[in-house]
C-alpha positions as a Python dict, from the first residue, in 0.01 Angstrom:
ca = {
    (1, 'X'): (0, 0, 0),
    (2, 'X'): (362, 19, 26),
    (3, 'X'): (298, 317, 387),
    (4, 'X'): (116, 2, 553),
    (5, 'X'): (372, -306, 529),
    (6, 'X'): (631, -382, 624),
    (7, 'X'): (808, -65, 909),
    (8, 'X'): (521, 155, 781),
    (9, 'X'): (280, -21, 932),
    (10, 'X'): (125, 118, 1234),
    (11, 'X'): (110, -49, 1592),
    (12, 'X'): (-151, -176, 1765),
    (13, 'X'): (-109, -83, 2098),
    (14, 'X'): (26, 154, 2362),
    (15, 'X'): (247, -3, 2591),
    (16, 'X'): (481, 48, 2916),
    (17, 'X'): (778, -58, 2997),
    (18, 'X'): (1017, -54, 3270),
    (19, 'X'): (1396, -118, 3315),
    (20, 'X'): (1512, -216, 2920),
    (21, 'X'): (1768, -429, 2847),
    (22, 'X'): (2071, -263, 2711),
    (23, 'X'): (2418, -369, 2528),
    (24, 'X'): (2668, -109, 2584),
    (25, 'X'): (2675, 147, 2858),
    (26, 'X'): (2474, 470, 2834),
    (27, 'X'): (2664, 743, 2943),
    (28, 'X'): (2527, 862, 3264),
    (29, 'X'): (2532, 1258, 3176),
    (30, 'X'): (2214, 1155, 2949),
    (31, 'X'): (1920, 1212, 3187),
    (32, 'X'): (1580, 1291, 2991),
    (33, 'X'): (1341, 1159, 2713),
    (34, 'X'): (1397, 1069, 2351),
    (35, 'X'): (1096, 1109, 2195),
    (36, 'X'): (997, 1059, 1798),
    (37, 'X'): (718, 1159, 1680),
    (38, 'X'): (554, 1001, 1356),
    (39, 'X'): (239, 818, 1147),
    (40, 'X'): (64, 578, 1317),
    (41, 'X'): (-308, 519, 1166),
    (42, 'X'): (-569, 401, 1469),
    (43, 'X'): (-748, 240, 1216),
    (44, 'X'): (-469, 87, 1048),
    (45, 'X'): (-536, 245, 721),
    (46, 'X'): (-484, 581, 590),
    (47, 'X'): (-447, 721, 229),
    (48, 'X'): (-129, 808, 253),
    (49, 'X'): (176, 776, 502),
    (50, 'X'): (145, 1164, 551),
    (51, 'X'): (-173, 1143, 692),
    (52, 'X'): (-127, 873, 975),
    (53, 'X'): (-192, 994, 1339),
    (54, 'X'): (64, 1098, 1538),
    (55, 'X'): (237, 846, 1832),
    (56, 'X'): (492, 968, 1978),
    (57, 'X'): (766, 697, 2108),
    (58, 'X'): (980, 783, 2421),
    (59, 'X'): (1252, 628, 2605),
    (60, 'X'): (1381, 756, 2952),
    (61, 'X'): (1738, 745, 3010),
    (62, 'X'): (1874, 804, 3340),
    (63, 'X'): (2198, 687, 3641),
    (64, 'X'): (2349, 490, 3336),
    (65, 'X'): (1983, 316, 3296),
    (66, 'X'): (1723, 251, 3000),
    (67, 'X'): (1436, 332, 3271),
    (68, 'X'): (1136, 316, 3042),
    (69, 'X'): (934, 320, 2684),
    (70, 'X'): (629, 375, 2630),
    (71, 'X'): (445, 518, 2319),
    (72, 'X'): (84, 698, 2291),
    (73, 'X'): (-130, 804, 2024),
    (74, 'X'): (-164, 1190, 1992),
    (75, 'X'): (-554, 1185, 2100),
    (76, 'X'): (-680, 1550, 1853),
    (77, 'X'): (-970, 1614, 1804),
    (78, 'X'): (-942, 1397, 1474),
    (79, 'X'): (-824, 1061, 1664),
    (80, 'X'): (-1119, 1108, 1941),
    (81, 'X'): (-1382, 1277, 1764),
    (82, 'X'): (-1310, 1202, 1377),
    (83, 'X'): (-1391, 1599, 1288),
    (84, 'X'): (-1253, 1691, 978),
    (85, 'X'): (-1041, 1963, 887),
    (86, 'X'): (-1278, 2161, 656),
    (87, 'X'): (-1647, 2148, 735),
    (88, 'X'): (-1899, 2116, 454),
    (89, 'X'): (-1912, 2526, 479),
    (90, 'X'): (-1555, 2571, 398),
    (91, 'X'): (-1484, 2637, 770),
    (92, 'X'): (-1153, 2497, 909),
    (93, 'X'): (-1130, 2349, 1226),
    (94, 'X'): (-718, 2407, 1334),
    (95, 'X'): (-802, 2131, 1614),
    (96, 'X'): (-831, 1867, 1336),
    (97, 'X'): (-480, 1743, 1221),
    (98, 'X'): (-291, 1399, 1290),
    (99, 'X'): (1, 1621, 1503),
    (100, 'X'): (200, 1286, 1345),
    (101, 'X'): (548, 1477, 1265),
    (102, 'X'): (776, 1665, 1506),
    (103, 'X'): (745, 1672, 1916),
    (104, 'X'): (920, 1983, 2062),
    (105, 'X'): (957, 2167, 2378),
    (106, 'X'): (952, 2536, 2413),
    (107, 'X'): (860, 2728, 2774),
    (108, 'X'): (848, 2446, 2945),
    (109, 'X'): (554, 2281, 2736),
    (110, 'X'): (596, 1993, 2487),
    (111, 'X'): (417, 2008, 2193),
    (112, 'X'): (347, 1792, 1898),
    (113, 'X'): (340, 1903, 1609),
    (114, 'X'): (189, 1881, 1197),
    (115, 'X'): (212, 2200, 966),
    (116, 'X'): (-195, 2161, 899),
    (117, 'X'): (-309, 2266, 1286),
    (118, 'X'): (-288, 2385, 1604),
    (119, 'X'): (-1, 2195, 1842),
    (120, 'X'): (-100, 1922, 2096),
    (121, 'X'): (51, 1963, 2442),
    (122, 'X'): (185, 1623, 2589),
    (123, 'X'): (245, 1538, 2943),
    (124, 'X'): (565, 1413, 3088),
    (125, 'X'): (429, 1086, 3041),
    (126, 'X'): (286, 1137, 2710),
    (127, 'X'): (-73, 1206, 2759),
    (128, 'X'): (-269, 1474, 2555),
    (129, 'X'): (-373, 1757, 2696),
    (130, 'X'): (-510, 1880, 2401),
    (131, 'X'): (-446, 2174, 2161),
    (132, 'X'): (-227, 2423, 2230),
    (133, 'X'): (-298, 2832, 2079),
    (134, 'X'): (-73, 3075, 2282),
    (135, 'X'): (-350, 3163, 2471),
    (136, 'X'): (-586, 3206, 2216),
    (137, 'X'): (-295, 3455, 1967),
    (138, 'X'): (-224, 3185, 1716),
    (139, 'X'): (-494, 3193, 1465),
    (140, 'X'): (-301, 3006, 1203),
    (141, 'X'): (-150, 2652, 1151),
    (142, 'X'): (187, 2574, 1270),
    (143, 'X'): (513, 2426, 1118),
    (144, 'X'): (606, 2120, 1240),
    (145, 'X'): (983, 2279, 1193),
    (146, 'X'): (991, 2600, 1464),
    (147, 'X'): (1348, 2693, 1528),
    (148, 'X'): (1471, 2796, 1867),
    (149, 'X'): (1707, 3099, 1856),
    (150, 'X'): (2016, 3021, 2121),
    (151, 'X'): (2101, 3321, 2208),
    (152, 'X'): (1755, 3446, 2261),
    (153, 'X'): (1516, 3156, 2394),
    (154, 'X'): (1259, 3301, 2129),
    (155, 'X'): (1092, 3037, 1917),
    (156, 'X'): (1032, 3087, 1552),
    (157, 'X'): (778, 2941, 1293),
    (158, 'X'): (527, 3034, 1058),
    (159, 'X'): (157, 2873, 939),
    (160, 'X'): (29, 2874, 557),
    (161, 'X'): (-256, 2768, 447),
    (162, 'X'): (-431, 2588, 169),
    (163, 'X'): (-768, 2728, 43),
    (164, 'X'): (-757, 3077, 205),
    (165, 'X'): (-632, 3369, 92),
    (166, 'X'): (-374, 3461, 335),
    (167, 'X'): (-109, 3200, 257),
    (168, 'X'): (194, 3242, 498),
    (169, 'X'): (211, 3385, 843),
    (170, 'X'): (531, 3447, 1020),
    (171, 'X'): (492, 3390, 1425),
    (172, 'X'): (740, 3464, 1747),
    (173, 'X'): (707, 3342, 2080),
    (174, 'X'): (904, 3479, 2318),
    (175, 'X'): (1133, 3248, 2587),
    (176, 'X'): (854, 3248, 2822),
    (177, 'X'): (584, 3085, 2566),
    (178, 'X'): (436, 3410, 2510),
    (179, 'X'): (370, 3459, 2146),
    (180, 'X'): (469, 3822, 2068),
    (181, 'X'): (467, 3879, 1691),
    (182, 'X'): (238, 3722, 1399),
    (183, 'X'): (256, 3918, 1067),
    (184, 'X'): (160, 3784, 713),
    (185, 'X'): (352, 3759, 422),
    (186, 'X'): (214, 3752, 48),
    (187, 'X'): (312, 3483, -157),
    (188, 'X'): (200, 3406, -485),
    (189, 'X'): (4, 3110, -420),
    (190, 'X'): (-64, 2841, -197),
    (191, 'X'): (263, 2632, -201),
    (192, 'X'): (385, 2411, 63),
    (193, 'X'): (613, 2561, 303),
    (194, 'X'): (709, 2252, 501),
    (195, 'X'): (1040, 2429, 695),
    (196, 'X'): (1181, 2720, 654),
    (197, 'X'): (1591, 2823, 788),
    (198, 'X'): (1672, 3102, 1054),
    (199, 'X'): (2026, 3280, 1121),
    (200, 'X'): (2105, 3483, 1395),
    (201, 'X'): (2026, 3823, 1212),
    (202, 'X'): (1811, 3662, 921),
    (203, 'X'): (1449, 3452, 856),
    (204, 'X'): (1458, 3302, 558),
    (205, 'X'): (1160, 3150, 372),
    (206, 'X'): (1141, 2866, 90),
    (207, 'X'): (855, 2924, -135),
    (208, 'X'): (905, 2661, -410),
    (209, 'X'): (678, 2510, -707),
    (210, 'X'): (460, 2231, -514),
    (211, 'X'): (148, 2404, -502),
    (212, 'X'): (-183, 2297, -356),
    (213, 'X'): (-393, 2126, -588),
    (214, 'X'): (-795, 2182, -525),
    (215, 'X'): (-874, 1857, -766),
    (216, 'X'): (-628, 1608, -592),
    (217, 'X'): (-795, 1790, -257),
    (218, 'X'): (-1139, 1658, -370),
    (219, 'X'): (-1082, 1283, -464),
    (220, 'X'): (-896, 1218, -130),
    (221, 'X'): (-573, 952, -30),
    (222, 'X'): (-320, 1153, -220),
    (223, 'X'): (-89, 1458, -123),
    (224, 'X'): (-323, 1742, -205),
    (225, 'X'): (-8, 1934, -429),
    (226, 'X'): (155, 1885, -740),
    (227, 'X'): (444, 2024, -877),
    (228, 'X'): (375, 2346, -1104),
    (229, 'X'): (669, 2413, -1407),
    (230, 'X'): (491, 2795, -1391),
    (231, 'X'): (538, 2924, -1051),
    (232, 'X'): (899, 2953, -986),
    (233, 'X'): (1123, 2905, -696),
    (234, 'X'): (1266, 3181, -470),
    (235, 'X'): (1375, 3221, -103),
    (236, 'X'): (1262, 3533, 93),
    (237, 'X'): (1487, 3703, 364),
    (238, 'X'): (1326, 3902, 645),
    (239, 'X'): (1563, 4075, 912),
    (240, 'X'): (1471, 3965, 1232),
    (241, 'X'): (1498, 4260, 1399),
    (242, 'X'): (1253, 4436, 1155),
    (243, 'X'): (973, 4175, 1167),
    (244, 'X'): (728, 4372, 960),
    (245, 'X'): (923, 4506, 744),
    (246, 'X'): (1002, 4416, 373),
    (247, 'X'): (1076, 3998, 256),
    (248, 'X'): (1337, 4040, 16),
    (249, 'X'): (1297, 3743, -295),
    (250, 'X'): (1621, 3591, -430),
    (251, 'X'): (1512, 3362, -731),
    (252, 'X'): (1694, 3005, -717),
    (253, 'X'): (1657, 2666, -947),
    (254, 'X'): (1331, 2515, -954),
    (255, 'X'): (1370, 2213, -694),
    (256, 'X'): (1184, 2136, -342),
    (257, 'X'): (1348, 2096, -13),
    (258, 'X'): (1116, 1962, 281),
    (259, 'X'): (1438, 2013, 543),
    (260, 'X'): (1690, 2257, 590),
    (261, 'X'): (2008, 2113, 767),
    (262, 'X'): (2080, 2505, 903),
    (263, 'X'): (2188, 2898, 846),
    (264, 'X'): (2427, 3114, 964),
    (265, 'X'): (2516, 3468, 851),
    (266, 'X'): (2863, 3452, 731),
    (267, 'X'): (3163, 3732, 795),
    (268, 'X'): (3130, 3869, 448),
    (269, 'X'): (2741, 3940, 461),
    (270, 'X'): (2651, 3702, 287),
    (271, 'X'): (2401, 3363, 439),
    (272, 'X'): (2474, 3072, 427),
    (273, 'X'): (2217, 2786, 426),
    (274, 'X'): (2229, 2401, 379),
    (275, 'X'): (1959, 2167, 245),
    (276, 'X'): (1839, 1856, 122),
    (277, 'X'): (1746, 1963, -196),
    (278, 'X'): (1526, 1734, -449),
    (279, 'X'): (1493, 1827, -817),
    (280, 'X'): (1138, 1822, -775),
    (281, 'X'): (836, 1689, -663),
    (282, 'X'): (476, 1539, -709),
    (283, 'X'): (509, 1595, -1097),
    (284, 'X'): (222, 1443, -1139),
    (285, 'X'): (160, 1204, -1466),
    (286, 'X'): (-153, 1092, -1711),
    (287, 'X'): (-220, 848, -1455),
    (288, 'X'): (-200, 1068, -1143),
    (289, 'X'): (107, 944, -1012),
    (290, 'X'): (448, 1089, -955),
    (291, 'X'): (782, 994, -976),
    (292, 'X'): (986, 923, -655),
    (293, 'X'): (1295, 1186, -619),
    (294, 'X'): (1585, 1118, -373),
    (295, 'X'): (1733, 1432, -176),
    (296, 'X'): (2093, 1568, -157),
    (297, 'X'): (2308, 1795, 27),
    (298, 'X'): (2290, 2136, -145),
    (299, 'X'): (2475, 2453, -11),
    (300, 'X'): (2304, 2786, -86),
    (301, 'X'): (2480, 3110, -47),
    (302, 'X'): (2247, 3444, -34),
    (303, 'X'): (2415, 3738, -131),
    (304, 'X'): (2220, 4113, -37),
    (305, 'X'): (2465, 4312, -263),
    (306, 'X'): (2435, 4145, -572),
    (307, 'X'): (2096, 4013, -488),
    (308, 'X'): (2187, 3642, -657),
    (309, 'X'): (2217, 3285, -498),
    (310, 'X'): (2550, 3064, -516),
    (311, 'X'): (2395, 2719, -534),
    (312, 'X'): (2673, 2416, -502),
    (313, 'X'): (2594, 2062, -441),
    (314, 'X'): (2771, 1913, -144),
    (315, 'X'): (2701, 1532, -185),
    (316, 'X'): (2574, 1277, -425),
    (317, 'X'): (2452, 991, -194),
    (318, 'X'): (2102, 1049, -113),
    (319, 'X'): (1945, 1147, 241),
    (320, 'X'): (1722, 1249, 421),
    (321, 'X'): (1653, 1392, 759),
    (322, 'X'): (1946, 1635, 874),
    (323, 'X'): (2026, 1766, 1226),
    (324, 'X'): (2285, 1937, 1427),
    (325, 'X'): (2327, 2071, 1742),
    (326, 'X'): (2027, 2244, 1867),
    (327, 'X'): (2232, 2472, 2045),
    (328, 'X'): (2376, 2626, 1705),
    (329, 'X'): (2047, 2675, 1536),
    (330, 'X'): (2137, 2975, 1331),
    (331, 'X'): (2505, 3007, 1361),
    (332, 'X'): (2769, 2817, 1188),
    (333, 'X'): (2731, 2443, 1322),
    (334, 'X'): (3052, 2320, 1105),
    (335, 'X'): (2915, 1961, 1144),
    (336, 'X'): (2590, 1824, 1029),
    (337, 'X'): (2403, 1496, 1057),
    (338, 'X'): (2185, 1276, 782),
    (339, 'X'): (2043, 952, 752),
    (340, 'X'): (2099, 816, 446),
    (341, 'X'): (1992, 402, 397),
    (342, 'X'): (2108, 198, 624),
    (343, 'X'): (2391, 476, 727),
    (344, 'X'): (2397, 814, 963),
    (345, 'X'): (2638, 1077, 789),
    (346, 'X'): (2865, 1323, 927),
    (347, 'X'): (2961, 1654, 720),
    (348, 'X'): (3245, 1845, 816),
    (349, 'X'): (3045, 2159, 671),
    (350, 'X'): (3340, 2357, 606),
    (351, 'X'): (3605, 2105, 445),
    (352, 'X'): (3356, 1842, 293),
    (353, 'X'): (3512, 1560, 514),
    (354, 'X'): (3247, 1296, 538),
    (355, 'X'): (3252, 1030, 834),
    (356, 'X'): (2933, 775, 826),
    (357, 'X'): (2807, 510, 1039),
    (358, 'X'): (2710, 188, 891),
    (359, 'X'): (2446, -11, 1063),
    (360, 'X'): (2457, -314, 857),
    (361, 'X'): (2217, -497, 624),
    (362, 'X'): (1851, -417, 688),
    (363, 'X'): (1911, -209, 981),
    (364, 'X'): (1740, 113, 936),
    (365, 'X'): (1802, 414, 1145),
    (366, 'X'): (1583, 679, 1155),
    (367, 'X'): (1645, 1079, 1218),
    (368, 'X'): (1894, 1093, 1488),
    (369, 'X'): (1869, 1417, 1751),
    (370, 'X'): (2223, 1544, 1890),
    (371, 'X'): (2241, 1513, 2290),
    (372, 'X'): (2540, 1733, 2407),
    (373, 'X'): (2798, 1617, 2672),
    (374, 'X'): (2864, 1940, 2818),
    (375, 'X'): (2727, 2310, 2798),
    (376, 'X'): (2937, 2409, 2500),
    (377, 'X'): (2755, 2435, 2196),
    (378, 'X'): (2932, 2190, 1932),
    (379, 'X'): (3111, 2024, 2172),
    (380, 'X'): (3087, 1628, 2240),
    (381, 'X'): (2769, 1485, 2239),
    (382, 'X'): (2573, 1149, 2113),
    (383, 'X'): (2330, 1073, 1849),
    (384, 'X'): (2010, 878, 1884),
    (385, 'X'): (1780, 669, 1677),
    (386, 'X'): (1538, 421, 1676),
    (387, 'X'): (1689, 144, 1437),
    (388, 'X'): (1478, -125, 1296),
    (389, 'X'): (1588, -447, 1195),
    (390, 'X'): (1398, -574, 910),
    (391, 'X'): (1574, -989, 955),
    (392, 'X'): (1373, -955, 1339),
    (393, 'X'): (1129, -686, 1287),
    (394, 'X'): (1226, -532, 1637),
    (395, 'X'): (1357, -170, 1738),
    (396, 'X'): (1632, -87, 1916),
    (397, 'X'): (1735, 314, 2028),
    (398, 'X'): (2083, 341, 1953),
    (399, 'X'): (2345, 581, 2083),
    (400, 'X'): (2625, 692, 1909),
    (401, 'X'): (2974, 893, 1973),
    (402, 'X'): (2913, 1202, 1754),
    (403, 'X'): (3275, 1259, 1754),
    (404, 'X'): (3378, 925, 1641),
    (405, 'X'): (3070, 802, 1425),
    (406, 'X'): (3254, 497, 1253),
    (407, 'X'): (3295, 350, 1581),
    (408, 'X'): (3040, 70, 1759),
    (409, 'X'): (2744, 211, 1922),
    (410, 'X'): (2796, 348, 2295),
    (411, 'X'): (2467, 181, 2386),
    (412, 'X'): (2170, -6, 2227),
    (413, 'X'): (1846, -61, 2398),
    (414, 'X'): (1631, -305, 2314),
    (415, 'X'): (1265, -208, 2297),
    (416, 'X'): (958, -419, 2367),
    (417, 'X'): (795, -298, 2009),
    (418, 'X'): (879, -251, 1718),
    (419, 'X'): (892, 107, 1636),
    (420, 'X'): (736, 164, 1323),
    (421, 'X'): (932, 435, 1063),
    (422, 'X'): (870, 816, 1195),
    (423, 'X'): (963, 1166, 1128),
    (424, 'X'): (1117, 1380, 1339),
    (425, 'X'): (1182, 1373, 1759),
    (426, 'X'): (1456, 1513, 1995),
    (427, 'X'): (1628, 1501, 2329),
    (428, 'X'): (1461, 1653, 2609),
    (429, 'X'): (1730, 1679, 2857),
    (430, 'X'): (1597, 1704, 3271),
    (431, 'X'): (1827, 1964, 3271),
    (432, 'X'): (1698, 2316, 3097),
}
């Protein structure tokens, strides 16, 4: 299986290391952890790459220095105690999920995450401490995509579910961790609501046609949803400072999009959001298999007054993956990041320039996270990734000039392991 050869496949074992050897210079402002969080089967098999358990990988940068790596397995309740996320009553256990696809940090806590359950809270060092809840509020799944509002502190995210009737639940935490708002939201059916896009007035939901699929559920090792030509696509706008009040639907083109790039409300009241957007997926065949579909920049402009959706592609070359500045989550970023092959991508979001970074032939970046300079959001900053080269089958995490992409990297640091390929991770700077 294609998810366990080759970078897919997982490592064996969790290792430390001290003072990494480094090309380059890293720039001393970067003090902190880049972590990446992503599949990593203990028993070296799983039925799909989706369903790996999480290992997080982190290197500490600090004084100019590669200081460490090290990598651990997310140890739920799945990994130690192989419980299972439905028992044979139909109960679901929201301890039992792989926690294999983001690692955040909100209140002080660091949390890894997987849509399916309850977050795992890491140590510094990257122990488990085990599941997180809000102190017992959260009664729901969480996205592995929560979005931090900047001007706030609050984080944002929601939980659906599969089999039970209440499909989507929109949560809050406040800046101090304290989770202050959960209110559900009726959707049609159960579809999967992988991310969702937030603005600085606006919450904006994606409920598109790949819909769970009881049968696929029941044989096991696939994606339990399919894509379904009946149910429609839409995105729903909530006003974030009337939490329970009405989701307005705007209908858009049936497609899927598993990452937004951001949103920002624009001058003329309209919002604005950017996406990779794929034409569709898990259209399942006779055989039971599906298609693969590549993603694309897509802009989508919401308009309240007419109550339609403007919806332009921005790109052709496929991507995957996008990021910006954490620090303009919800207002208008202007630039944008995406891995795409063997490149990382630049959009000037407001002329279409594009600026990319070529790492060569069989040197694979993954999703790079944005670690600013200074204090001023979109100002200078770097972007890091784990790269793997397929010609030595090693890792390297690679720091780039955001400002001047096409240029060599600022850095590479040569890892002790190869880093096998992830999902998503970010910068956790010392300083808060």
């Amino acid at each position: 299986m294609k998810h366990l050869s080759g970078n897919y496949a997982p490592v064996t074992e969790e290792l430390t290391a001290h003072d990494l050897p480094v090309t380059g210079t890293i720039p001393p402002e970067l003090a902190g952890w880049y972590l990446r969080n992503g599949p990593n089967p203990a028993d070296a098999a799983s039925g799909h790459w989706f369903f790996g358990d999480g290992m997080v990988h982190g290197v500490r940068l600090d004084g100019g220095r590669a200081v460490s790596y090290r990598n651990r397995w997310v140890r739920t309740t799945r990994f130690t105690d192989g419980t299972r996320m439905y028992d044979d009553q139909g109960r679901r256990d929201l301890t039992s999920g792989p926690a294999n696809t983001h690692v955040v940090r909100h209140a002080g806590r660091t949390l890894a995450l997987v849509e399916t359950a309850l977050p795992y809270e890491l140590t510094r060092d990257l122990d488990t401490l085990g599941p997180y809840d809000f102190d017992g509020r959260l009664g729901t799944a969480m996205t592995a995509h929560p979005k931090t509002c900047p001007a706030t502190g609050e984080l944002h995210f929601f939980g659906y579910g599969m089999a039970e009737p209440t499909h989507l639940t929109y949560h809050r935490a406040d800046a101090k961790g304290e989770l202050v708002i959960s209110r559900t939201i009726e959707v049609p059916g159960p579809t999967m609501l992988h991310d969702f896009a937030l603005t600085a007035e606006h919450v904006v939901f994606m409920d598109l046609p790949v819909v769970f699929d009881l049968e696929l559920a029941l044989t096991g090792g696939t994606m339990p949803y399919s894509w379904d030509d009946g149910y429609g696509a839409r995105l729903g706008v909530l006003r974030r400072d009337d939490p329970y009040g009405a989701v307005r639907w705007f209908d858009v083109d049936p497609c899927y999009v598993f990452h937004s790039l951001n949103a920002h409300d624009a001058p003329d009241g309209t919002l604005v959001l950017h996406v990779m957007r794929y034409p569709e997926m898990w259209r399942r065949t006779a055989d039971g298999s599906s298609a693969p579909q590549r993603a694309v920049l897509w802009k989508w402009t919401i308009d309240p007054a007419t109550g339609t959706v403007r919806e332009e592609q921005i790109d052709d070359r496929p991507g995957e993956f996008p990021r910006v500045d954490d620090r303009l989550t919800g207002l208008d970023s202007l630039h944008g990041h995406v891995t795409c092959g063997t490149s990382l991508v630049r959009y000037d979001l407001t002329t279409g320039a594009v600026t990319a970074h070529d790492f060569g032939p069989g040197r694979t970046p993954g999703e790079a996270a944005f670690a600013p300079a200074d204090d001023v959001p979109g100002g200078p900053g770097w972007l890091l990734t784990y790269v793997h080269d397929a010609a030595t089958d090693r890792s390297d995490l690679v720091v780039l000039d955001a400002g001047d992409l096409a240029a060599d990297p600022v850095a590479t640091v040569h890892l002790p392991a190869r880093v096998p390929f992830g999902f998503h991770g970010n910068w956790l700077a010392d300083r808060i």
